[in-house]
C-alpha positions as CSV (number, residue, x, y, z in Angstrom):
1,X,-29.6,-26.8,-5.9
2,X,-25.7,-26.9,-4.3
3,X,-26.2,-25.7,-1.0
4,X,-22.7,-25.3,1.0
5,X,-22.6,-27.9,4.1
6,X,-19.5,-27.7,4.9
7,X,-15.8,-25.9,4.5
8,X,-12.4,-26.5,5.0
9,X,-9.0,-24.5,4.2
10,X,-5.8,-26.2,3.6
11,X,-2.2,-25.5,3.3
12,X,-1.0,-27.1,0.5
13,X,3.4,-26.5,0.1
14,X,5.6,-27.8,-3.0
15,X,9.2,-27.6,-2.1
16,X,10.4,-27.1,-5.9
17,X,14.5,-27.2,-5.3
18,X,17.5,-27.1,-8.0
19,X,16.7,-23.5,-8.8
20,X,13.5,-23.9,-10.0
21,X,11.1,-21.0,-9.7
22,X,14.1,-18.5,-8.5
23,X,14.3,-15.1,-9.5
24,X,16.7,-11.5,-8.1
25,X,14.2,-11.4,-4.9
26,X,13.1,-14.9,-4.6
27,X,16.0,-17.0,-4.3
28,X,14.4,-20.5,-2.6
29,X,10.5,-20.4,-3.4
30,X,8.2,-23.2,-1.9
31,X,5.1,-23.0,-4.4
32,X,2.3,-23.0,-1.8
33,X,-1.7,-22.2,-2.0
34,X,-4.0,-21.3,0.6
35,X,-6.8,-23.9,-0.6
36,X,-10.2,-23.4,0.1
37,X,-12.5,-26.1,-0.6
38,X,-16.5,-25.8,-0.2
39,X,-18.6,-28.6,-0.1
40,X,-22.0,-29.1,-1.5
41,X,-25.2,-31.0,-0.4
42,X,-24.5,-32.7,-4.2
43,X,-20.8,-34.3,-3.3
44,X,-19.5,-31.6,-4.9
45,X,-16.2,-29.4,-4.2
46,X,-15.3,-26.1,-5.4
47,X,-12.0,-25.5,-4.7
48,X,-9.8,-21.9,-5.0
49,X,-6.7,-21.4,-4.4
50,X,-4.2,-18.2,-3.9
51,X,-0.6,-18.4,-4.1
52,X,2.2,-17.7,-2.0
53,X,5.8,-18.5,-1.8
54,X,5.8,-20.3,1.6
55,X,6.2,-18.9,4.9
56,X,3.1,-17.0,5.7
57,X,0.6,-19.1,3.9
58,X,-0.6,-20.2,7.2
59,X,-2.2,-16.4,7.4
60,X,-3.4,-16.5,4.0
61,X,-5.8,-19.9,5.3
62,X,-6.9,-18.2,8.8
63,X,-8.0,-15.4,6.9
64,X,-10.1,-17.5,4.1
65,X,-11.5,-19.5,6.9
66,X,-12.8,-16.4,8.3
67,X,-14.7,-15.7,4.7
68,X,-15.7,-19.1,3.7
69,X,-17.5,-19.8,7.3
70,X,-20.0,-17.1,6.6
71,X,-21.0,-19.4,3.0
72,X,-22.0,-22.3,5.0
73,X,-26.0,-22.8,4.3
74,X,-26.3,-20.7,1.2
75,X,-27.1,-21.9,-2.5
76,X,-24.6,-21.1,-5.0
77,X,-26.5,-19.5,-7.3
78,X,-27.9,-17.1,-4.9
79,X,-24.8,-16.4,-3.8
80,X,-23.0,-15.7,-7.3
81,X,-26.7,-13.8,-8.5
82,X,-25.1,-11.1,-6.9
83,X,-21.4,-11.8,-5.9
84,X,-20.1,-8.2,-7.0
85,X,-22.2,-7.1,-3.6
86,X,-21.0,-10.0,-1.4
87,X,-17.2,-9.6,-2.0
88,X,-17.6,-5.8,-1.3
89,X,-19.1,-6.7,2.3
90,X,-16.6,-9.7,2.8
91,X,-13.6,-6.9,2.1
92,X,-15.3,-4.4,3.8
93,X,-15.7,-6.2,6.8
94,X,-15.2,-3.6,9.7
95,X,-12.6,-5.0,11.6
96,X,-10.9,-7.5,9.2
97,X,-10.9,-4.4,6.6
98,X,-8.1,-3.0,8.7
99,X,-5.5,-5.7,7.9
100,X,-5.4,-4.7,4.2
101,X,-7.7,-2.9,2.8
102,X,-7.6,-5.0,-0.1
103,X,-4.3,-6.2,-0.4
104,X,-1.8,-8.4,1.7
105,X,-3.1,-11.4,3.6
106,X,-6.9,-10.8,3.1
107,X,-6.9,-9.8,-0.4
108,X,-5.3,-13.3,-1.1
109,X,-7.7,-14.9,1.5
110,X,-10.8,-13.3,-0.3
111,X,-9.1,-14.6,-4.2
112,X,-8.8,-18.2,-2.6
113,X,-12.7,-18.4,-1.4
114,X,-14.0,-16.2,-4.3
115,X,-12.1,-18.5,-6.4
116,X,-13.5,-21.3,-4.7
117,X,-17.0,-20.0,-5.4
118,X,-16.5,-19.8,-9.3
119,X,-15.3,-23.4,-9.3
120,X,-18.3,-24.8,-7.7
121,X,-21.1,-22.7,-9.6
122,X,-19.1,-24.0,-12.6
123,X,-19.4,-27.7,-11.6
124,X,-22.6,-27.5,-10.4
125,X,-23.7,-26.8,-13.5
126,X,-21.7,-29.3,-15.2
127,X,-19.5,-27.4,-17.6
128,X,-16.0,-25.6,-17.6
129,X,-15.4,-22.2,-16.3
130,X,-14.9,-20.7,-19.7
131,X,-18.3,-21.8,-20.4
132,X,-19.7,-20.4,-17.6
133,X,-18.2,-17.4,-18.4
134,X,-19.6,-17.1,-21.7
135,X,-23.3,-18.2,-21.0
136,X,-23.7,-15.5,-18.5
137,X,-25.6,-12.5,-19.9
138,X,-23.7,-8.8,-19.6
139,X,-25.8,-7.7,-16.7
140,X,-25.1,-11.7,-14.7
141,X,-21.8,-11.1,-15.3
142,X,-21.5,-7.4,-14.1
143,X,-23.4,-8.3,-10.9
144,X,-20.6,-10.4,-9.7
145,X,-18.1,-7.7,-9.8
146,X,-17.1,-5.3,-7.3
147,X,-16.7,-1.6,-9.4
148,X,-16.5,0.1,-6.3
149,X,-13.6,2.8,-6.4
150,X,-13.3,2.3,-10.6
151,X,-16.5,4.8,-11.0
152,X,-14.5,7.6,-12.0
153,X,-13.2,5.2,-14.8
154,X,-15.5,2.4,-15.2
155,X,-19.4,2.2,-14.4
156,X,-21.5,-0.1,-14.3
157,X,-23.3,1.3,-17.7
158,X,-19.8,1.4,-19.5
159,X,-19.1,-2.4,-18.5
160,X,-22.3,-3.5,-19.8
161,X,-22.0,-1.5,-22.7
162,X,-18.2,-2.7,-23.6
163,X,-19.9,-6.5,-22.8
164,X,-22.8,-5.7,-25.5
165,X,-20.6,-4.2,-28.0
166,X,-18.8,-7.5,-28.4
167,X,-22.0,-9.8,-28.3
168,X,-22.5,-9.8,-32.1
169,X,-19.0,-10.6,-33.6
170,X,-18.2,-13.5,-30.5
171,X,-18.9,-16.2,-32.9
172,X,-15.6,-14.5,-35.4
173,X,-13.4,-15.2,-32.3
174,X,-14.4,-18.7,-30.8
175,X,-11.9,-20.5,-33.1
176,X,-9.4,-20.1,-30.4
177,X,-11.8,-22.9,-28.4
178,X,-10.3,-25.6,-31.3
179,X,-6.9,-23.9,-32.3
180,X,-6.4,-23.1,-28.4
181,X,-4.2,-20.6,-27.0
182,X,-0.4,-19.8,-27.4
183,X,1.2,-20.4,-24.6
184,X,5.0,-19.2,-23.4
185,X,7.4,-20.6,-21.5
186,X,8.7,-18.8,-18.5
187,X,11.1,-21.5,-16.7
188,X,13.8,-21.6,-19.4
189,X,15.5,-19.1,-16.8
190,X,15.0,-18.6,-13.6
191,X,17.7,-17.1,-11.7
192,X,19.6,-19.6,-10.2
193,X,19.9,-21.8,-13.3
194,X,23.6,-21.5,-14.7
195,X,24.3,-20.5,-17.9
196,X,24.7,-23.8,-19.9
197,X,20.8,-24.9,-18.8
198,X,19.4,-21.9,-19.6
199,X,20.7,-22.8,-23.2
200,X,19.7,-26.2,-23.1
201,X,16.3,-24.9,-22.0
202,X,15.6,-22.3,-24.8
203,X,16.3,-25.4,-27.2
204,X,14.3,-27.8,-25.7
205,X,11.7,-24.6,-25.4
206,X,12.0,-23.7,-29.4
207,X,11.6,-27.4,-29.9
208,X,8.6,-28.2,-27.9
209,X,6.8,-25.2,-30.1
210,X,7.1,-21.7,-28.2
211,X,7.4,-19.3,-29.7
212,X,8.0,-17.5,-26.6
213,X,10.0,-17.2,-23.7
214,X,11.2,-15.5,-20.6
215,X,14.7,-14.5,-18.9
216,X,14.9,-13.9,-15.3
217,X,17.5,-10.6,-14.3
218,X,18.2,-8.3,-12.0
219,X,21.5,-9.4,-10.7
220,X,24.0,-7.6,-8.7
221,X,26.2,-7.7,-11.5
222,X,24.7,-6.3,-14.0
223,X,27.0,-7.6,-16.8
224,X,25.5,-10.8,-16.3
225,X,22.0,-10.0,-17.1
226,X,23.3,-8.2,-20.7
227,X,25.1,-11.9,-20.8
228,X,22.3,-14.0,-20.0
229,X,20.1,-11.6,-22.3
230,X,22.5,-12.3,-25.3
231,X,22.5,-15.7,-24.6
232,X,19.0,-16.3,-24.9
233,X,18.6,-14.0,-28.0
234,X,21.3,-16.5,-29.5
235,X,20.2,-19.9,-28.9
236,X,16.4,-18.0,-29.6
237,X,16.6,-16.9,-32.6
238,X,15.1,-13.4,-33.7
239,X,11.5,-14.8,-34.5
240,X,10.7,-15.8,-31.5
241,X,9.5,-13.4,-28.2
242,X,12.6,-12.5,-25.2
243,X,10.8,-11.1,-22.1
244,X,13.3,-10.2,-18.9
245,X,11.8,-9.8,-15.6
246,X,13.4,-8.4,-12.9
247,X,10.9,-9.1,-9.7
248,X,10.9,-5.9,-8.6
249,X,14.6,-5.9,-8.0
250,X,15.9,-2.3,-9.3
251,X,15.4,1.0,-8.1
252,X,14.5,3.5,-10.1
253,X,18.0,4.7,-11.4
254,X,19.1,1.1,-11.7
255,X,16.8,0.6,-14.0
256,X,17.4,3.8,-16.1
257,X,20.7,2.5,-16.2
258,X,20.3,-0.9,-17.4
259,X,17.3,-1.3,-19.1
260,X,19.0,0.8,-22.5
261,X,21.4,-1.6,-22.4
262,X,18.9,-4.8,-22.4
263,X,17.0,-3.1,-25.9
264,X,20.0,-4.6,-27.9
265,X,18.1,-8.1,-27.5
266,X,14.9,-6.6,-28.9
267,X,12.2,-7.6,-25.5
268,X,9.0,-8.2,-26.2
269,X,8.4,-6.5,-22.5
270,X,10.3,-5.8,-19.5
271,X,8.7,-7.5,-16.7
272,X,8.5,-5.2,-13.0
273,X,11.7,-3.1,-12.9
274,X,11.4,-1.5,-9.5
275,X,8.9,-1.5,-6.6
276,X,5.1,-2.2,-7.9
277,X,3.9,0.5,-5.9
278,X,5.8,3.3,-8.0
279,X,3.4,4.4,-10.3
280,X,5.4,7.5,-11.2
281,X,8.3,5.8,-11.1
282,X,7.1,3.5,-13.7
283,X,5.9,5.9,-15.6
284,X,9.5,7.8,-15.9
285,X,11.0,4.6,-16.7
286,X,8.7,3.7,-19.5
287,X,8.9,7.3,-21.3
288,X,12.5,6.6,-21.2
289,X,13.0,2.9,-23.1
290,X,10.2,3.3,-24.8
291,X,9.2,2.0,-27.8
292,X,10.1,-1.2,-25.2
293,X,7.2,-1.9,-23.4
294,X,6.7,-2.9,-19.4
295,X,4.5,-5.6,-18.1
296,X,3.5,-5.0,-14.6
297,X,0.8,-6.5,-11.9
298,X,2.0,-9.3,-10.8
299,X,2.4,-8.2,-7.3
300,X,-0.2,-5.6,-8.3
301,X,-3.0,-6.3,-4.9
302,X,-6.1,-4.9,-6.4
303,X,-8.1,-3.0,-8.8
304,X,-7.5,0.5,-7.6
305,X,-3.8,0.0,-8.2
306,X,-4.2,-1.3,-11.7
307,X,-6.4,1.8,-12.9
308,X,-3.6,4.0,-12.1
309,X,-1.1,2.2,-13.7
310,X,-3.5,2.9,-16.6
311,X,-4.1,6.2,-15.6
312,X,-0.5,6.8,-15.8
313,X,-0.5,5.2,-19.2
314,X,3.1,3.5,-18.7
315,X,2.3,-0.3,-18.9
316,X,2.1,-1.6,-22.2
317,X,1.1,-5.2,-20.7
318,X,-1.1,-6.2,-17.6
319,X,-0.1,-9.1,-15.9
320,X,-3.2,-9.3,-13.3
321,X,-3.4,-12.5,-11.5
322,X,-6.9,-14.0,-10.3
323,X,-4.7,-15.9,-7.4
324,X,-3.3,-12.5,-6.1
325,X,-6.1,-9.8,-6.2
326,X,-9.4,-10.8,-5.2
327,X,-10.2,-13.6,-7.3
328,X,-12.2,-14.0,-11.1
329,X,-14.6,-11.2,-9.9
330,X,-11.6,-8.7,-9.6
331,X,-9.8,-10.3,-12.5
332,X,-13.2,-9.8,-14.8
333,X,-13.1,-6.2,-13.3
334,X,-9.7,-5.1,-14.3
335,X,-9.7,-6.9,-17.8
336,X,-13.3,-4.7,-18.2
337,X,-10.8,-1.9,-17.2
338,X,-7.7,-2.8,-19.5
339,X,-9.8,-3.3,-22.3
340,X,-11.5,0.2,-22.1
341,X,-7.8,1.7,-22.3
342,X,-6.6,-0.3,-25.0
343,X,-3.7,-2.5,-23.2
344,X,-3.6,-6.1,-23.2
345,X,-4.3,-8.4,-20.4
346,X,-1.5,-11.2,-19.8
347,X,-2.1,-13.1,-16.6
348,X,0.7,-13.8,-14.2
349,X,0.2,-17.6,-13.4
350,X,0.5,-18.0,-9.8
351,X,-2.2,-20.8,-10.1
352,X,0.3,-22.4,-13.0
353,X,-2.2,-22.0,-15.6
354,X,-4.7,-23.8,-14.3
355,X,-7.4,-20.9,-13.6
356,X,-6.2,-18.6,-16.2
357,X,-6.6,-20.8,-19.3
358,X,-10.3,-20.2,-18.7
359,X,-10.1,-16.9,-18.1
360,X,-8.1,-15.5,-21.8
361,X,-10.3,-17.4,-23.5
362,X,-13.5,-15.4,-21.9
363,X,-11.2,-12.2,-22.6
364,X,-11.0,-12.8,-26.1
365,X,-14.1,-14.5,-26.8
366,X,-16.1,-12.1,-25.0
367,X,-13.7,-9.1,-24.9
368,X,-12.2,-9.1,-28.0
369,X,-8.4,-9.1,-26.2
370,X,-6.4,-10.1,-29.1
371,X,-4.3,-12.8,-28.7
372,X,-0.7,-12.4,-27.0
373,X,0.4,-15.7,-25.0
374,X,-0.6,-17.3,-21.5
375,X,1.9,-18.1,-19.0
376,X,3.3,-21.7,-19.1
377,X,5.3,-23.6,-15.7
378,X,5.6,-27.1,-15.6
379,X,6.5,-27.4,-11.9
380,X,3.3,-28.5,-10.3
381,X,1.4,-30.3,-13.1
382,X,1.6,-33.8,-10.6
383,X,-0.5,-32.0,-8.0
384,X,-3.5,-31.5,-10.4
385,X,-6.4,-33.8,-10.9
386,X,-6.7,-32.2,-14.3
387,X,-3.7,-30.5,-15.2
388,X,-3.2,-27.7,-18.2
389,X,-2.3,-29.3,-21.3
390,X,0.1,-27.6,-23.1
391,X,0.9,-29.3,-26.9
392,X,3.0,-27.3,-29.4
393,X,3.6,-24.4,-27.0
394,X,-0.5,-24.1,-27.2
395,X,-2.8,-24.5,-24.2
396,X,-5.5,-26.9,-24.9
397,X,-8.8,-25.6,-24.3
398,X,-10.4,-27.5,-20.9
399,X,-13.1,-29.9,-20.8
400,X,-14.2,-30.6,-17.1
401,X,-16.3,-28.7,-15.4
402,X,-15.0,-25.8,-13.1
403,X,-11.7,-24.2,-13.1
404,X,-9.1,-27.0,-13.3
405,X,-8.0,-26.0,-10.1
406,X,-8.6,-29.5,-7.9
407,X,-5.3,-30.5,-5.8
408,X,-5.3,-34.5,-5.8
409,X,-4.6,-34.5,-2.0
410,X,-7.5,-33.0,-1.5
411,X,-9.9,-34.5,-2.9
412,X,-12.2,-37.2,-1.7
């Protein structure tokens, strides 16, 4: 038994300063989660978390108070048994429904108490969230996931079948558990960083073992992104991966104009161009740099979004992000979706790493994803009672129980 006795939702804000997590739209970030945290009749806490940059995350924790009150007295297994049902009533809730649906400030509420719910079912049965994962059947996994609006694409019958079809060769792909899972590193760059430390950074990144690593443009001046590109390509070297991201920062015709010009450093992806809510627009733009790929989700609210994005067949990486849309359940969904059409999950880390190295591993284990890279910033690792350990540009595979996502502060 882990009955929920009591609830509580905090604001937890990380001033990160000297540049650090700046990009073309988000010049001073504060790294900030709306933290729920339910306690069981076991001493137990399950804590989730969604991320925002600061002001407004006092919304984001109204809103998940409103959802993790109506938890209060229920067992967690009953409540995951059939969770897919439960977050469709919590998003559909008459009223509250109005304020998204399913997106903005009660999409992330939902993701931070949902969240919060995979953590403690995790720890109350004493093993990591991976794990979890993994020991669920196909049809205990499909009940916690909301396919509502994804019939046309993905049923229930085609998400069990695509679980099934992997079942018998899971055992080929669990030697990522022991060799763990690449990692890359997306701070030797952020916007604000001048020139000379995003050299020293690529170094320091080649020599700590990725293999991988990410540029942030957009500027006003475009002649210093192609500069900064260069520069990174340089100090790089040609074998290892060069993302850009631009944070949403171009219009469309911006971006017809510069991204051409950025192919001379050979990206692995081009990371949201323009406005994530320009399917279209996408789609134009990837027709015309292609063969270079884009990566887009991270501001990406929900699954309805995502399957038009596939639809439109113009994203040649999903960067999906259980602390943005509404938590693991809706995560699990749209990897079920991406892996039907053939493109490649790679999580945005809002949560640092900390949820999502559980996560990929399920997705190749039980998906079959081949291996790309996960997501790797540094800037919170003090705040975590167990953070992600990253060795030789690799994530380690996790060991506690639950999802690695316990603040210290809060914490008894």
């Amino acid at each position: 038994m882990s009955v929920i006795i009591r609830t509580s939702i905090r604001d937890a804000r990380f001033p990160l300063g000297s540049g650090h997590g700046s990009d073309a739209i988000h010049q001073d970030p504060v790294y900030s989660y709306a933290a729920t945290l339910l306690r069981d009749d076991g001493g137990r806490t399950g804590s989730g978390l969604a991320f925002t940059l600061g002001e407004g995350n006092q919304l984001v924790c109204a809103a998940a108070e409103f959802y993790a009150r109506q938890l209060v007295g229920q067992d967690i297994e009953e409540i995951m048994a059939g969770f897919g049902g439960r977050q469709k009533a919590m998003a559909d809730a008459h009223q509250f429904r109005w304020l998204g649906p399913h997106k903005g400030v009660v999409q992330l509420a939902l993701a931070s108490v949902t969240n919060a719910c995979w953590d403690l079912w995790a720890k109350s049965r004493s093993v990591p969230l991976w794990r979890l994962l993994l020991d669920l059947s196909p049809e205990q996994l499909v009940a916690t996931l909301d396919l509502s609006y994804l019939e046309d694409e993905l049923t229930r019958e085609q998400a069990l079948a695509l679980l099934r079809d992997f079942l018998p060769t899971r055992a080929e792909r669990e030697d990522v558990l022991a060799a763990g899972y690449p990692g890359y590193d997306t701070s030797v760059g952020w916007f604000n960083y001048p020139d000379d430390q995003v050299r020293e950074n690529c170094r320091r990144a080649v020599a700590a073992g990725f293999a991988a690593m990410k540029l942030k443009v957009g500027s006003p001046d475009s002649e210093r992104d192609i500069r900064r590109a260069h520069l990174v390509r340089e100090v790089a070297g040609s074998h290892v991966r060069v993302m850009l991201d631009a944070n949403q920062q171009w219009t469309l015709p911006q971006a017809l104009a510069i991204c051409p010009r950025l192919r001379a450093i050979d990206p692995f992806w081009i990371e949201e161009p323009t406005h994530p809510d320009d399917v279209l627009g996408h789609r134009t733009l990837a027709a015309a740099i292609a063969p270079v790929r884009l990566a887009l989700g991270e501001h990406v609210p929900n699954r309805v979004v995502f399957k038009n994005y596939l639809q439109a067949k113009c994203a040649g990486f999903m960067q999906v992000d259980a602390v943005r849309v509404g938590g693991v359940s809706e995560f699990l969904a749209v990897s079920l979706l991406c892996r039907k059409f053939g493109v490649p999950v790679v999580p945005h880390v809002g949560d640092m790493g900390q949820l999502h190295q559980h996560l990929v591993l399920f997705n190749r284990i039980a998906l079959g994803d081949d291996i790309v890279f996960l997501e790797h910033i540094p800037h919170l690792r003090e705040y975590f009672v167990h953070p992600a350990i990253v060795q030789g540009g690799v994530y380690q595979t996790p060991a506690e129980p639950g999802s690695s996502c316990d603040l210290k502060e809060y914490l008894p």
